[in-house]
PALUMLUM-135020 format. One line per field, with one value per residue: chain; residue number from 1; x, y, z of N, C-alpha, C, O, CB in turn; residue in one letter. Coordinates in steps of 0.1 Angstrom, whole numbers. Atoms other than C-alpha are relative to their C-alpha. Glycine has a CB too. Example, Ala and Ser with C-alpha at 12.3 -4.5 7.8 and 13.67 -1.06 7.14 Angstrom:
BEGIN
cadena c(A_A);
num c(1_2);
nu c(9_-9);
nv c(-12_-11);
nw c(0_0);
cau c(123_137);
cav c(-45_-11);
caw c(78_71);
cu c(9_-8);
cv c(12_11);
cw c(0_8);
ou c(19_-3);
ov c(12_22);
ow c(7_9);
cbu c(-10_4);
cbv c(0_5);
cbw c(12_-14);
residuo c(A_S);
// end
This chain:
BEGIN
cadena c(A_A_A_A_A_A_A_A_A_A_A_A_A_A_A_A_A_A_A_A_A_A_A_A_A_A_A_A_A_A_A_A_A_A_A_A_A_A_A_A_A_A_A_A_A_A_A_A_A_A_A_A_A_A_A_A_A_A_A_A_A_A_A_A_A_A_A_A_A_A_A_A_A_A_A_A_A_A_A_A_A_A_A_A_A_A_A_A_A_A_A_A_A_A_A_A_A_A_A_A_A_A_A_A_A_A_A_A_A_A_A_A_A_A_A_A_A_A_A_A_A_A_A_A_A_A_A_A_A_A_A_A_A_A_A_A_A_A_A_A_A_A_A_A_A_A_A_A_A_A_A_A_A_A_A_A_A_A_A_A_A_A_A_A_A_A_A_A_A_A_A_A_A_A_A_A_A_A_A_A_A_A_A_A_A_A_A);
num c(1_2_3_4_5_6_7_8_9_10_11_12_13_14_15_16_17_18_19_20_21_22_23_24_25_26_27_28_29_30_31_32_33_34_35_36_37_38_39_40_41_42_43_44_45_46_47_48_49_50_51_52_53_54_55_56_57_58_59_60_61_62_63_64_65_66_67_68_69_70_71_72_73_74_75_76_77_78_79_80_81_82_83_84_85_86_87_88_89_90_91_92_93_94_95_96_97_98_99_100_101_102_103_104_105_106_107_108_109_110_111_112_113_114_115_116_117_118_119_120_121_122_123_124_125_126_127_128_129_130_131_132_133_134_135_136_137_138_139_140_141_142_143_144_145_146_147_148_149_150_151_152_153_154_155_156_157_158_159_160_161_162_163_164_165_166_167_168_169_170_171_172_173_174_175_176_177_178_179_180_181_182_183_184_185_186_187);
nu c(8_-6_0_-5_-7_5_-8_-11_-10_-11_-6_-14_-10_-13_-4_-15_-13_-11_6_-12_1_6_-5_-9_11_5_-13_-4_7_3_12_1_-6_8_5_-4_11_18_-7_-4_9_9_-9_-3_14_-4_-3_12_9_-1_-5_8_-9_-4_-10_4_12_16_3_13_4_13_11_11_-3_12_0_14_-5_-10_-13_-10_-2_-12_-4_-2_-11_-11_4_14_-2_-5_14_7_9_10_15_10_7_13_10_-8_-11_-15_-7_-11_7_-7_-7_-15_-8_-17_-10_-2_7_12_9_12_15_6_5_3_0_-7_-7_-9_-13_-12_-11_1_-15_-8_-7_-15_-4_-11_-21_-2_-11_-13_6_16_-3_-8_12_3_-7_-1_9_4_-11_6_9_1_-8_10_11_11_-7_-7_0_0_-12_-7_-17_7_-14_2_-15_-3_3_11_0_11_1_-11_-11_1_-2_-10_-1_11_-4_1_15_14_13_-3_6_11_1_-7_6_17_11_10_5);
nv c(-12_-10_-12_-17_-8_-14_-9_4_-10_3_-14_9_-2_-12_5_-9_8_6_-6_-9_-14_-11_-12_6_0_-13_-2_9_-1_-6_1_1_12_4_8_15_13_-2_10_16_7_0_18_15_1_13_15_11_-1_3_16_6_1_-10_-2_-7_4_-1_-1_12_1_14_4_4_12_1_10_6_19_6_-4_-1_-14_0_-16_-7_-7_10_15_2_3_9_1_-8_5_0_-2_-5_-11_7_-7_-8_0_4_11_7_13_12_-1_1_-4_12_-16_0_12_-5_0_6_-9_13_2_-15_-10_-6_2_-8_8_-9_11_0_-5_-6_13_-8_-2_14_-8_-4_9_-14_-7_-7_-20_-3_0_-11_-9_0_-2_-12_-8_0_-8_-14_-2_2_-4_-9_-17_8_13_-3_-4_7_-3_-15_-7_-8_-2_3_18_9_18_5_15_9_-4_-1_11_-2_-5_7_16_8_4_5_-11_-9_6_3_-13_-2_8_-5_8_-8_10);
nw c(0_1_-11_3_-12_5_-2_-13_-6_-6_-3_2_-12_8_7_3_-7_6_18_3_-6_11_5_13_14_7_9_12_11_-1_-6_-12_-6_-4_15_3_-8_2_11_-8_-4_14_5_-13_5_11_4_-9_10_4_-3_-9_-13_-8_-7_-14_-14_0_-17_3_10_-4_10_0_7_3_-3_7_0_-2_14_-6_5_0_-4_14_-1_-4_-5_-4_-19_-1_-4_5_-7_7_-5_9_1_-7_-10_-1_-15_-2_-12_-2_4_-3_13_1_6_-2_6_16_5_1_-5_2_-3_3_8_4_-4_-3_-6_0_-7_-8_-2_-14_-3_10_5_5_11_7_6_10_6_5_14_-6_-2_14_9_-11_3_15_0_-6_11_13_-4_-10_12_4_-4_15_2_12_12_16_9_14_-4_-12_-2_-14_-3_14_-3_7_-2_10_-1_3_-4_-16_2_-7_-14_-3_8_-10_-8_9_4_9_16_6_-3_15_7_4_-6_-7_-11);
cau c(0_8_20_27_47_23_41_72_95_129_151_188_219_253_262_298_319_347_334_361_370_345_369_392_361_353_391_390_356_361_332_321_328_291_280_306_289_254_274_287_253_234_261_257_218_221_242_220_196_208_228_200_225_223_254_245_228_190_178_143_122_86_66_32_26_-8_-15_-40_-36_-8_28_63_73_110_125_132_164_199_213_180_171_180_141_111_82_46_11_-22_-48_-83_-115_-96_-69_-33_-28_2_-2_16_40_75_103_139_165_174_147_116_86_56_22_-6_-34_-51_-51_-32_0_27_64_87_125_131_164_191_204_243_259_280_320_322_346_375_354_323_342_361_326_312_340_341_301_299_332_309_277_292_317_283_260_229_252_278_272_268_302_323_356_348_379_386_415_436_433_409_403_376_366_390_418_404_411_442_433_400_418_421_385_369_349_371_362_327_329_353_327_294_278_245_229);
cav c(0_35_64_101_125_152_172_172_194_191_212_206_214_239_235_251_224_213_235_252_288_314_338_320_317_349_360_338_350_384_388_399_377_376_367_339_324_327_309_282_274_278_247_226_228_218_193_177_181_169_134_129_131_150_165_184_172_170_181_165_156_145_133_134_103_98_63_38_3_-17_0_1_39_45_76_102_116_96_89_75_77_54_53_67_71_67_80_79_100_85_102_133_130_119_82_61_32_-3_7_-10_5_-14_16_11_-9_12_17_-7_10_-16_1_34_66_95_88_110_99_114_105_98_121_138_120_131_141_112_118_137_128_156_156_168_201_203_202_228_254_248_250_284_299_291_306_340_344_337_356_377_413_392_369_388_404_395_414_444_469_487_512_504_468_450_410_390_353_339_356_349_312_311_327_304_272_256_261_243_272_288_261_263_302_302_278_297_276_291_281);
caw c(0_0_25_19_41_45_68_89_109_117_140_131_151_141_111_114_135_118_83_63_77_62_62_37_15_16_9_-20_-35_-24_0_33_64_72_33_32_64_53_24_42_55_20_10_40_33_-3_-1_27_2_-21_-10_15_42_72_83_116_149_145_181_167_142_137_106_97_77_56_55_28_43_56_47_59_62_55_80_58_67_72_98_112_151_173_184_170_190_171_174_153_150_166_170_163_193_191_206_214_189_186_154_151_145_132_125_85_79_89_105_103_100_106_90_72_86_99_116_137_143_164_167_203_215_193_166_162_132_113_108_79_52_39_4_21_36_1_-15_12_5_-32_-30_-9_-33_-65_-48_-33_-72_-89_-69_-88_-85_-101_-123_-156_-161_-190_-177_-149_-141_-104_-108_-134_-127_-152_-151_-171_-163_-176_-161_-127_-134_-118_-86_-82_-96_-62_-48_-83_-84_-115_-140_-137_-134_-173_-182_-182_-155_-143_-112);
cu c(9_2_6_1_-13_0_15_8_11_9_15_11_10_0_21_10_4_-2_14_-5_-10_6_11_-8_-5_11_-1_-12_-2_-15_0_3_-17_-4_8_-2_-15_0_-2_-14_-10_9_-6_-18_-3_6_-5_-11_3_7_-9_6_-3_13_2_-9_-12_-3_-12_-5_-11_-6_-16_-5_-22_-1_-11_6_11_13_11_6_14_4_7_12_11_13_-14_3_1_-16_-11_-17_-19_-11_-9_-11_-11_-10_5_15_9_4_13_-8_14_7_16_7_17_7_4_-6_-17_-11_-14_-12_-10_-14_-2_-2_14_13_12_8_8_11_4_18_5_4_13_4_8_15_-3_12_7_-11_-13_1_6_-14_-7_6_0_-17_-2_9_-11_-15_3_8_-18_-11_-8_9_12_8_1_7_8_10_-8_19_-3_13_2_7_-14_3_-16_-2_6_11_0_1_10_-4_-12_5_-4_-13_-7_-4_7_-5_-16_-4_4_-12_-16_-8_-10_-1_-14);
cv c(12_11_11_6_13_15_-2_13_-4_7_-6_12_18_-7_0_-8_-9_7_8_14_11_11_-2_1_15_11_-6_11_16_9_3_-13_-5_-6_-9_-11_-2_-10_-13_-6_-2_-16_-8_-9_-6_-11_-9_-2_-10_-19_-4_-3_13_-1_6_-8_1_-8_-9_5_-3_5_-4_-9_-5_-17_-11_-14_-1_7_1_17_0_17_7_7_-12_12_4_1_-11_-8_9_-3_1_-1_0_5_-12_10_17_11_-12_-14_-6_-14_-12_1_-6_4_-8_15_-9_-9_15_5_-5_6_-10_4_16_12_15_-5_14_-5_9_-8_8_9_7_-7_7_1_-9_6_1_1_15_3_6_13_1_5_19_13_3_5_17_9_4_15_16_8_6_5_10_15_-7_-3_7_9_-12_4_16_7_12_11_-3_-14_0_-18_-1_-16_-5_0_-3_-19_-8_-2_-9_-15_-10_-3_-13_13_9_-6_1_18_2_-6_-1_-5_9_-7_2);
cw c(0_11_-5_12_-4_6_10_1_5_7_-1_11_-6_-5_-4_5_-10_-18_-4_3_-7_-5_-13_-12_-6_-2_-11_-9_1_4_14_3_2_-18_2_12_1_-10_4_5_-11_-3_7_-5_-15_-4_8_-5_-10_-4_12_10_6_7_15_8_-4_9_2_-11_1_-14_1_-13_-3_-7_-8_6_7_-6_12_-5_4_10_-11_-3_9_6_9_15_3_6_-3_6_-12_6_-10_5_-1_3_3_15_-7_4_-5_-9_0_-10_3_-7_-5_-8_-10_-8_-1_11_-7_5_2_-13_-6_8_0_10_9_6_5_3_17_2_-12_-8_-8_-15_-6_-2_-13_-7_-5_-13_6_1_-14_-9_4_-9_-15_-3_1_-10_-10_4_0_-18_-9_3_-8_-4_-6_-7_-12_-6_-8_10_12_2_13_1_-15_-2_-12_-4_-8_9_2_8_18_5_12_17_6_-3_12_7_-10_-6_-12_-10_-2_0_-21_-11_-5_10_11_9_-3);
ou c(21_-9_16_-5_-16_-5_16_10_10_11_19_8_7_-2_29_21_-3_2_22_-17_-6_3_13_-3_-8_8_8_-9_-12_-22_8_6_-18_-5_1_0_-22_-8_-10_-13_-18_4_-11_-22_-7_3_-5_-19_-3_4_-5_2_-3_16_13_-19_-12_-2_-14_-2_-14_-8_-21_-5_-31_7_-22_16_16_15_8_7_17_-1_12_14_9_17_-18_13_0_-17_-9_-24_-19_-14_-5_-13_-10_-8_4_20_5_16_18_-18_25_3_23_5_24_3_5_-2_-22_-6_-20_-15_-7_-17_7_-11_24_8_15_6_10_10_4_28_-3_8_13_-3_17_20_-9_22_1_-14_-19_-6_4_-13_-8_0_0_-17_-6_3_-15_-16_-5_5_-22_-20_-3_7_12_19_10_5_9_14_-18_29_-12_22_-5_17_-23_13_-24_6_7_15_8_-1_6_-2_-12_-3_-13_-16_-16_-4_1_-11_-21_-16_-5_-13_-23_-20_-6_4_-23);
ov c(11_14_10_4_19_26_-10_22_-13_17_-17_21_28_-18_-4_-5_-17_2_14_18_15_18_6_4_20_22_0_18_20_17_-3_-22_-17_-18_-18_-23_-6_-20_-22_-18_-11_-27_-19_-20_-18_-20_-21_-8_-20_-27_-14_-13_24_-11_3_-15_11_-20_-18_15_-11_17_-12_-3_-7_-19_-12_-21_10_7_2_21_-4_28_2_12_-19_21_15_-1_-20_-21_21_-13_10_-9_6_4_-22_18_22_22_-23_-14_-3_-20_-9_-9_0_3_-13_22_-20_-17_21_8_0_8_-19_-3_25_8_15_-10_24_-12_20_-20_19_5_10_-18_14_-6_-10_17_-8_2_26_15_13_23_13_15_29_19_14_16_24_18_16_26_25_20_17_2_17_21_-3_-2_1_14_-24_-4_23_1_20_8_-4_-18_8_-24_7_-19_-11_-11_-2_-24_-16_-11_-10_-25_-18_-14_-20_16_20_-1_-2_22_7_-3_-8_-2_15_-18_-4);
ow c(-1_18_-12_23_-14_2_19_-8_14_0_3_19_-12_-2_-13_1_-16_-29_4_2_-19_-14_-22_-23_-17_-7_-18_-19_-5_-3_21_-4_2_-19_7_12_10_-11_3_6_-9_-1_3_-8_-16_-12_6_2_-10_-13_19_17_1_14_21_4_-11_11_10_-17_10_-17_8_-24_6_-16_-2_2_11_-19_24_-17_15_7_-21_-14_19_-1_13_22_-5_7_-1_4_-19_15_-20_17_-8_12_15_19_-13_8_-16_-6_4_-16_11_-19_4_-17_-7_-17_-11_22_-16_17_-6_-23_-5_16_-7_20_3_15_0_6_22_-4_-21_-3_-19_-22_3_-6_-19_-1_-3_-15_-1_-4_-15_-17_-3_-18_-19_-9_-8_-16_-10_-1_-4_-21_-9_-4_-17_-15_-18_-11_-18_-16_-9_18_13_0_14_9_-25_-7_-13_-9_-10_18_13_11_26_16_21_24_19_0_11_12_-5_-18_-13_-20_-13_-1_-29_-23_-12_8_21_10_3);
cbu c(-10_-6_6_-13_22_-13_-9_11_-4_6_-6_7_13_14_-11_1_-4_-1_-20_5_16_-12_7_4_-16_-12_12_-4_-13_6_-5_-12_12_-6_2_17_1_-9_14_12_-6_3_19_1_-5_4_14_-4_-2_2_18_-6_18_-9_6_-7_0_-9_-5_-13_6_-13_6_-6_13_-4_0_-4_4_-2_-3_9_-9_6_10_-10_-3_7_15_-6_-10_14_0_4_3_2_-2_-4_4_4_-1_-9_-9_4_-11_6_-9_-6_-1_3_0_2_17_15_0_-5_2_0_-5_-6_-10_-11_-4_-7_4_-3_10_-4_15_-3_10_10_-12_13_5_-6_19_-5_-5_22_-4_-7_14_8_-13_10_11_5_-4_3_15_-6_-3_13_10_0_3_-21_5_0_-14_-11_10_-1_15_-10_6_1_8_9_-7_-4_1_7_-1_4_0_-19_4_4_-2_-13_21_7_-14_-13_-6_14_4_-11_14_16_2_-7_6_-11_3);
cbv c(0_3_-2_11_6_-2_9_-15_6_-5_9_0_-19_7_3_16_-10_-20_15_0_6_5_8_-15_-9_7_-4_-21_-9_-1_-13_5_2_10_7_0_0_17_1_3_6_16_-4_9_13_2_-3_3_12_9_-2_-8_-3_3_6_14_9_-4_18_-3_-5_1_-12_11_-14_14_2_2_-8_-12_21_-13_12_-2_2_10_15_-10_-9_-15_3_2_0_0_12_-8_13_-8_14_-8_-9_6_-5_7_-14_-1_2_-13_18_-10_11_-23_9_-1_-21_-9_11_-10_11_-9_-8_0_-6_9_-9_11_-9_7_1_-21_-13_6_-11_-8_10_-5_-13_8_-14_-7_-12_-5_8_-17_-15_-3_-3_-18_-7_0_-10_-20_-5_1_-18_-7_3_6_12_0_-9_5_6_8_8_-11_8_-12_-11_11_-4_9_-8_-2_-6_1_15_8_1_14_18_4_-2_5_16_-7_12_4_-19_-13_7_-10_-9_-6_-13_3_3);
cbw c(12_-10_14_-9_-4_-1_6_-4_9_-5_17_-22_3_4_-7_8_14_3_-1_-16_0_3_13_1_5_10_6_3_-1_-4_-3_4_15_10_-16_-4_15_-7_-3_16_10_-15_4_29_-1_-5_-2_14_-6_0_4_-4_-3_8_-6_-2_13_-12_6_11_-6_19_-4_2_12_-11_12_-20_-15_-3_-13_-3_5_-17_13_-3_7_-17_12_-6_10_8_13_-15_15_-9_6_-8_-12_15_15_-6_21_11_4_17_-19_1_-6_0_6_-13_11_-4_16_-8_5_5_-14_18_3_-7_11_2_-9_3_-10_15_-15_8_4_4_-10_6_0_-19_1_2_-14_-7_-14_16_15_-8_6_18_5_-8_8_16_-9_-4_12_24_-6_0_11_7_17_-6_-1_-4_10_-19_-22_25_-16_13_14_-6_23_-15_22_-19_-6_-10_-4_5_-15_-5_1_-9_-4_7_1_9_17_0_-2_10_17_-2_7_-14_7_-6_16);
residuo c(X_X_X_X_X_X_X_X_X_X_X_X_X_X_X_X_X_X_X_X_X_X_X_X_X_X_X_X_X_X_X_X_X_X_X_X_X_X_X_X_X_X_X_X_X_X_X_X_X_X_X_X_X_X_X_X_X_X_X_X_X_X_X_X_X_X_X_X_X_X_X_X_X_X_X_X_X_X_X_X_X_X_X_X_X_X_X_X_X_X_X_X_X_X_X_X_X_X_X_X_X_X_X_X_X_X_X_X_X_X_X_X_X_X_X_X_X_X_X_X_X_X_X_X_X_X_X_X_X_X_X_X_X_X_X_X_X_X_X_X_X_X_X_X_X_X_X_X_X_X_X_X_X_X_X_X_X_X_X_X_X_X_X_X_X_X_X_X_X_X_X_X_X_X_X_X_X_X_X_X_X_X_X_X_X_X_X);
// end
């Protein structure tokens, strides 16, 4: 059978422990210190979006789970709690119902209705691997380079200094964020 998320909330932790320095990033892409940590949190967010990993603590969490029949409902965010407490919706009140949970397996719904899951406690952040902050930093560079004030120079000149794209190749090489900058890439 079938279940649909039909609402949920999650409150997550810092995202900043152990993150590359923002001030480096925002030396690099020439950028305030406070833009290149608004940065750094735009990344962390996407790419926990994106690879369906959370990297930060999540203090808690709870799912509202819409329910036709018999179904095993997968938690929706990795890593999973270590306990997840479950209620359905009776006679329009809340109860404690008999739902099992097996962490990376699921939660067993028995039948139709509304459901609400809550994960029991904090559930810590996972060791995060060197490419993850590499990603991060390279992410937030691309973002704050690329941002809407900009994005749509060809060559710009300050002084009697002028640079183009291209030329900025060089000085961006190391984040990543120069090849997709030479390379046209929109967001």
């Amino acid at each position: 059978m079938t279940c649909e998320i039909e609402d949920s909330q999650f409150i997550l932790g810092p995202w900043f422990e152990g993150t590359p320095q923002p001030s480096q990033i925002a030396l690099e892409a020439g950028a305030s210190g406070a833009d290149a940590i608004n940065m750094v949190e735009v990344a962390w967010a996407m790419i926990s979006t994106y690879t369906r990993r959370q990297w930060c603590p999540v203090l808690s969490g709870e799912v509202l789970v819409h329910v036709k029949g018999m179904a095993l409902f997968r938690w929706p965010r990795w890593p999973e709690p270590a306990a997840v407490e479950t209620q359905m919706l009776v006679s329009g009140e809340w109860k404690p119902c008999d739902a099992h949970y097996i962490k990376g397996v699921g939660v067993e719904l028995d039948g139709s209705g509304y459901y609400r899951l809550a994960q029991v406690g904090t559930v810590p952040a996972p060791e995060i691997p060197a490419h993850v902050f590499a990603a991060v930093q390279n992410l937030a560079t691309y973002l704050l380079v690329q941002g809407p004030a900009r994005r749509e120079f060809k060559t710009q000149g300050a002084g009697d200094a002028n640079f183009s794209r291209e030329s900025m190749m060089g000085a961006l090489y190391g984040s990543g964020a120069g090849a997709m900058i030479a390379s046209e890439v929109r967001l």
